[in-house]
Backbone as CSV, one residue per row, in Angstrom:
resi,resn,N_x,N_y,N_z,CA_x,CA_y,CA_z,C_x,C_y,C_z
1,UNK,-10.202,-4.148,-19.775,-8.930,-4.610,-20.222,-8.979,-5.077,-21.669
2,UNK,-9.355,-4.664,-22.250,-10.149,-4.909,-23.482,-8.729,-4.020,-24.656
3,UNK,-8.438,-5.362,-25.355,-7.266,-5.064,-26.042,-5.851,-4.706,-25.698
4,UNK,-5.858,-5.326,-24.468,-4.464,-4.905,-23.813,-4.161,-6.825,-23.992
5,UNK,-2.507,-6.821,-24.008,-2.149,-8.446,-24.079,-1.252,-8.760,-23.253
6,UNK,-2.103,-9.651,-22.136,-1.858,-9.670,-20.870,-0.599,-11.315,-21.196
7,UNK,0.277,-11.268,-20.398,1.124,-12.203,-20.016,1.987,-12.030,-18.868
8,UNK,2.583,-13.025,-18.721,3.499,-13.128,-17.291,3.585,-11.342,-16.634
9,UNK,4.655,-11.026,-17.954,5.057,-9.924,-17.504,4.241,-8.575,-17.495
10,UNK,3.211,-8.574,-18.091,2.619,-7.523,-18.024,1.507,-7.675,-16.223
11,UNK,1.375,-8.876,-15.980,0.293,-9.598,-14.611,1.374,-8.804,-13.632
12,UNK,2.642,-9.500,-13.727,3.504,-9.140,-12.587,4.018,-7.397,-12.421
13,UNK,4.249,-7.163,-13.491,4.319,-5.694,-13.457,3.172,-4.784,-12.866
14,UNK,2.017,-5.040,-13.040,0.851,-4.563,-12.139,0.978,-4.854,-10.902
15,UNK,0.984,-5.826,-10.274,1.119,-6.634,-9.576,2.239,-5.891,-8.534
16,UNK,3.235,-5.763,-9.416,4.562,-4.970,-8.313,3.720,-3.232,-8.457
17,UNK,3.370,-2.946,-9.142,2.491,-1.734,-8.961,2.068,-1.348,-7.754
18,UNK,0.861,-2.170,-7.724,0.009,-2.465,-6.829,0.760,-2.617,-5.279
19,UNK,1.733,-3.495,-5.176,2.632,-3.398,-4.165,3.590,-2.381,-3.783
20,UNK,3.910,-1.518,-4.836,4.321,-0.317,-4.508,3.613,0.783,-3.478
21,UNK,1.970,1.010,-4.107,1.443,1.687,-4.052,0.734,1.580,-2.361
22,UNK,0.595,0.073,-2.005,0.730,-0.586,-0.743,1.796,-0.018,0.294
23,UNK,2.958,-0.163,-0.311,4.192,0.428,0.914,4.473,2.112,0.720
24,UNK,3.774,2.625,-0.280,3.844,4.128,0.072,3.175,4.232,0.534
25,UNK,1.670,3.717,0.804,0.452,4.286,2.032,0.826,3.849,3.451
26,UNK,1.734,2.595,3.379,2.169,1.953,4.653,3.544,3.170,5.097
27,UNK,4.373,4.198,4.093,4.870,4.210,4.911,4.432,6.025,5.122
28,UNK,3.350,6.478,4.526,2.167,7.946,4.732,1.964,7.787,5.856
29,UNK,1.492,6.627,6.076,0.936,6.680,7.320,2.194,6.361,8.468
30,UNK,3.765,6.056,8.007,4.469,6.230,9.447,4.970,7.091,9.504
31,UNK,5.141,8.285,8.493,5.461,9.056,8.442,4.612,10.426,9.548
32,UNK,3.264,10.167,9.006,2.461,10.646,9.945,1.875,10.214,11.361
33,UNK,2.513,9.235,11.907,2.103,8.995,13.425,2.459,9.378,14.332
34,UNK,3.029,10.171,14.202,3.183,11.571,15.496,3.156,12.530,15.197
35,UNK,2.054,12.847,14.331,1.029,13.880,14.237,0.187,14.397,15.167
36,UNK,0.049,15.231,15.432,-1.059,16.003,16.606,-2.005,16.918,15.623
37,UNK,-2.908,17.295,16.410,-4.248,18.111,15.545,-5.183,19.124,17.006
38,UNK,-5.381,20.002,16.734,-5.689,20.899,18.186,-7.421,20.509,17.859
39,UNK,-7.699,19.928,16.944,-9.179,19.411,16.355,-9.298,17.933,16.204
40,UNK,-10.127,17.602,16.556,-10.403,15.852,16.367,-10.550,15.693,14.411
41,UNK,-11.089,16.976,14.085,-11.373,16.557,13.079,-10.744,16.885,11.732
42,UNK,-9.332,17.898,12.238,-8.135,17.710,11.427,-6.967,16.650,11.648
43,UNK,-7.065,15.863,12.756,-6.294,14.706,13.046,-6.042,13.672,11.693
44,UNK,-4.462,13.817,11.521,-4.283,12.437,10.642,-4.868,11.500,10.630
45,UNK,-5.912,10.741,9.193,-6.456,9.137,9.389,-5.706,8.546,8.718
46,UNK,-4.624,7.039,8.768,-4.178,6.287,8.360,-5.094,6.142,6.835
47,UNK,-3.888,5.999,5.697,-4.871,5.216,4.487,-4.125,4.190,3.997
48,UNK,-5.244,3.730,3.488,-5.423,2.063,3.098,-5.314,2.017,1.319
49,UNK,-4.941,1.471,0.514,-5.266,0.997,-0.823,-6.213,-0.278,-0.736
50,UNK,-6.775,-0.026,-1.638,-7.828,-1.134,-1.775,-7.931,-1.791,-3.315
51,UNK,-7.794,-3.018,-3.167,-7.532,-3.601,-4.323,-8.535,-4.378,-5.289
52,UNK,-8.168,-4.778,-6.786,-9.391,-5.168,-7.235,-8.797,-5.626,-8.205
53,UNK,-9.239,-7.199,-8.200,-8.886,-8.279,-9.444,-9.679,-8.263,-10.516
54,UNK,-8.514,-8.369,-11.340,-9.226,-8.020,-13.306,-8.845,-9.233,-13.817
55,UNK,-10.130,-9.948,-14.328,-9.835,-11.615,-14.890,-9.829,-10.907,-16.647
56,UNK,-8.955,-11.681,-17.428,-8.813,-10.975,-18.827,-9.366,-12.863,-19.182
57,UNK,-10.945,-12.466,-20.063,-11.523,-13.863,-20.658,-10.866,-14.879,-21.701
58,UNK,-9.900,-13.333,-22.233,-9.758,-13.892,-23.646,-8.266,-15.678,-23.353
59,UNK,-7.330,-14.613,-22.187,-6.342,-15.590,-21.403,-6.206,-16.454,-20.769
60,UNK,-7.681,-15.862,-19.896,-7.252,-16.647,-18.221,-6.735,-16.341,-17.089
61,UNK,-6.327,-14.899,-17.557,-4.970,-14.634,-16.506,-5.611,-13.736,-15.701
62,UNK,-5.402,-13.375,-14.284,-5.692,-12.140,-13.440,-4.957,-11.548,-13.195
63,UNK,-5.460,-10.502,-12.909,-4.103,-9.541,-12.509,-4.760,-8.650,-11.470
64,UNK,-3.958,-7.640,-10.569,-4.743,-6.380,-9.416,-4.408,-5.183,-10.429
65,UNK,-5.109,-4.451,-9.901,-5.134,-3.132,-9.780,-5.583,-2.355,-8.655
66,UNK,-4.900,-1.564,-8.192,-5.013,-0.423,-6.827,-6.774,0.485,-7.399
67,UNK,-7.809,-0.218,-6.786,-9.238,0.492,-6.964,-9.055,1.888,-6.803
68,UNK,-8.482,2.054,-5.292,-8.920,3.412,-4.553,-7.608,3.421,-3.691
69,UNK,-7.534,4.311,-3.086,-6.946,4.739,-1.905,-7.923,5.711,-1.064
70,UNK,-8.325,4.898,0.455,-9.306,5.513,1.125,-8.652,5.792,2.599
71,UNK,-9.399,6.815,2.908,-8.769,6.976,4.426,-9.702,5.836,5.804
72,UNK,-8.990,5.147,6.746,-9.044,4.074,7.283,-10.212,5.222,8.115
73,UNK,-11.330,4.131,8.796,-12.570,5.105,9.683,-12.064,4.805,11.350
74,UNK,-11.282,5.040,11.213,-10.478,5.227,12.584,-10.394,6.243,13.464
75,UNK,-10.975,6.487,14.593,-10.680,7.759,15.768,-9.739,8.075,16.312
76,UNK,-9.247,9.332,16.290,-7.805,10.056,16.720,-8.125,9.716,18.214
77,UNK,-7.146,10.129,18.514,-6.896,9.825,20.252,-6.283,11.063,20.963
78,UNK,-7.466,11.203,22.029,-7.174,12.686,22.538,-6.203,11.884,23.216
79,UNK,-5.159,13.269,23.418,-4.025,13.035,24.296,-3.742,14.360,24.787
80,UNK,-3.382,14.417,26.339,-3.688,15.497,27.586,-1.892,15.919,27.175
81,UNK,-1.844,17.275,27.177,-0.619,17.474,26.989,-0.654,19.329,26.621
82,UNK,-0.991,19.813,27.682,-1.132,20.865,28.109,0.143,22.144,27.739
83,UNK,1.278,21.284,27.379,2.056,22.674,26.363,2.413,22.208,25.331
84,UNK,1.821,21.528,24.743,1.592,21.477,23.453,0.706,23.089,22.814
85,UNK,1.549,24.048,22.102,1.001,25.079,21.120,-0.559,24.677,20.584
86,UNK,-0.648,23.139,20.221,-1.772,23.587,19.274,-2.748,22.854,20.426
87,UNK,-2.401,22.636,21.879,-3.869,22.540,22.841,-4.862,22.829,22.707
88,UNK,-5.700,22.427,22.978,-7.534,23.500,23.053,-7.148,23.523,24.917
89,UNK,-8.433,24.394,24.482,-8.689,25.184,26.114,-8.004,24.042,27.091
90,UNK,-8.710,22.952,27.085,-8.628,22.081,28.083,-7.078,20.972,28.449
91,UNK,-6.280,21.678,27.457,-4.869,21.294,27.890,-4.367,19.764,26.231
92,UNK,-5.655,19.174,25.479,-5.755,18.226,24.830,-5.173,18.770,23.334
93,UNK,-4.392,17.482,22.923,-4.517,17.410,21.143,-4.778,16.021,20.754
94,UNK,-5.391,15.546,19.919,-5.654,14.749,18.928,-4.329,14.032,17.962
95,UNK,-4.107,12.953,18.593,-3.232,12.135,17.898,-3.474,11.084,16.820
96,UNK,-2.388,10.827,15.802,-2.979,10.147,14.753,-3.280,8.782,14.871
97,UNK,-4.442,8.313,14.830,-4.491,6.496,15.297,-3.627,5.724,14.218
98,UNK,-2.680,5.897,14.090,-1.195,4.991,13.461,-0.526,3.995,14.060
99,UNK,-1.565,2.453,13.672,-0.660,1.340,14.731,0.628,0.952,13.817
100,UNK,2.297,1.850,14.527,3.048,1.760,14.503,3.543,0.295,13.699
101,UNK,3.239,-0.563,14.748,3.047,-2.156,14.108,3.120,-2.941,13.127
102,UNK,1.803,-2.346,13.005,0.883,-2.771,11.940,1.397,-2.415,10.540
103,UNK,1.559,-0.988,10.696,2.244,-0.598,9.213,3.580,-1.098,9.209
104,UNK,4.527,-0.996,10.110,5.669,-2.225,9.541,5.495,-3.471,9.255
105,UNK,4.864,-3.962,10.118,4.010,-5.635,9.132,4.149,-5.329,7.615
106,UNK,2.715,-3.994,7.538,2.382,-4.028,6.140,3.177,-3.360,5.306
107,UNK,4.685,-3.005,5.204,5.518,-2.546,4.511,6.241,-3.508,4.343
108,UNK,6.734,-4.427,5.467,7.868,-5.821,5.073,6.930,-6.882,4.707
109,UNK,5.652,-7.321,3.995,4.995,-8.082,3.374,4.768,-7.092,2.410
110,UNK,4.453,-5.808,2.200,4.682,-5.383,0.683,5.251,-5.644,0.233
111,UNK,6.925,-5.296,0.702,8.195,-5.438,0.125,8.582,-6.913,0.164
112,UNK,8.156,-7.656,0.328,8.399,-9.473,0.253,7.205,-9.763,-0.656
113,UNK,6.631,-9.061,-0.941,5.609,-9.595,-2.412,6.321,-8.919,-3.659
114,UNK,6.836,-7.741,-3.411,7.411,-7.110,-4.527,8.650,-7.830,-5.156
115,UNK,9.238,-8.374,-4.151,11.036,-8.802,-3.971,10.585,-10.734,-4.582
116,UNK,9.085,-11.437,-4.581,8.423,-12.264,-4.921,8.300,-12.242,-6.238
117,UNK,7.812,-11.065,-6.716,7.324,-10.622,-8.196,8.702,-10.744,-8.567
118,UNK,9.545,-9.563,-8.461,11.027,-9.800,-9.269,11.430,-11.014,-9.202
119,UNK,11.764,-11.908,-8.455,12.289,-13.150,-8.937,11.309,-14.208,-9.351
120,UNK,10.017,-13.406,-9.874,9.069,-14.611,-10.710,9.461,-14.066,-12.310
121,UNK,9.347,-12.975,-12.082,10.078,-12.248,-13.805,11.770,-12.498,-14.434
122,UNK,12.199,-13.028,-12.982,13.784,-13.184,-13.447,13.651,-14.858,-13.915
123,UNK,12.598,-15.397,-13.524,12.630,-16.749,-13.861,11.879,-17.336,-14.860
124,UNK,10.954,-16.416,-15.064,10.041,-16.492,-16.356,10.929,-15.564,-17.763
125,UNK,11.902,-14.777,-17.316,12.852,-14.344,-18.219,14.240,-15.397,-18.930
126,UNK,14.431,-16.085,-17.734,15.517,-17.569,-17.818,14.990,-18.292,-18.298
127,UNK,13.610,-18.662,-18.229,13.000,-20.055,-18.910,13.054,-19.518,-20.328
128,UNK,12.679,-18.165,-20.710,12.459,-17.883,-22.530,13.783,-17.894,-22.681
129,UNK,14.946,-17.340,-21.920,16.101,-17.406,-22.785,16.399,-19.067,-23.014
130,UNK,16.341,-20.167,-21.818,16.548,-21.561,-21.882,15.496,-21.898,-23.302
131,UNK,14.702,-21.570,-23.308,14.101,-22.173,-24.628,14.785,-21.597,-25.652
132,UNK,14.663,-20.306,-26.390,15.470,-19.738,-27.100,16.719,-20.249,-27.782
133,UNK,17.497,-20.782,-26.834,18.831,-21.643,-26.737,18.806,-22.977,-27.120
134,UNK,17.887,-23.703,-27.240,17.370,-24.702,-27.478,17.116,-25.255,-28.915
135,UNK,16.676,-23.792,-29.415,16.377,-24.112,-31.168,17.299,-23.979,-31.879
């Protein structure tokens, strides 16, 4: 981070980044949970972003950045369903391990960190205009 000049708004703007990038994998993966696979090992795996804090020395300030986006080490789930087209011999397909749940959790706490960030920028935007006004 070396020569970049980090403040409020540049922290939070990553920051809602980063939370973006959170509720599009949260919603990849609901998009894909009723997925089937006639192979265990073409079966949809849920993915995850994985995150990673950048301290800037010169400020003080931290900020995230989205490291990676990795696929979760999770096992598909045979499921018996014998006219299903893409069956194997034995009547089975491979469903995507997508806890339904879970990824709505993790889309309405994305989106309540994001909807967090905007009204920390609308208020760190009011305080410079209140000063501004002042002189």
């Amino acid at each position: 981070m070396a020569g970049t000049d980090l403040n409020i708004f540049s922290v939070a703007g990553r920051a809602m980044s980063a939370q973006q990038v959170r509720m599009n994998t949260a919603a990849s993966n609901l998009a894909n949970a009723s997925a089937v696979s006639s192979k265990e090992s073409d079966a949809y795996r849920p993915i995850k972003a994985v995150f990673a804090t950048q301290m800037d020395k010169a400020t003080g300030l931290a900020t995230v950045n989205v490291s990676s986006v990795v696929r979760a080490d999770a096992t598909p789930v045979r499921q018996h369903d014998p006219g299903n087209p893409l069956a194997d011999e034995n009547g089975d397909v491979w469903a995507a391990p997508v806890d339904e749940s879970a990824e709505m959790v993790e889309m309405l706490d994305s989106s309540r960190q994001y909807q967090n960030l905007v009204e920390t920028l609308s208020t760190a935007k009011q305080l410079m205009l209140d000063t501004l006004r002042m002189k």
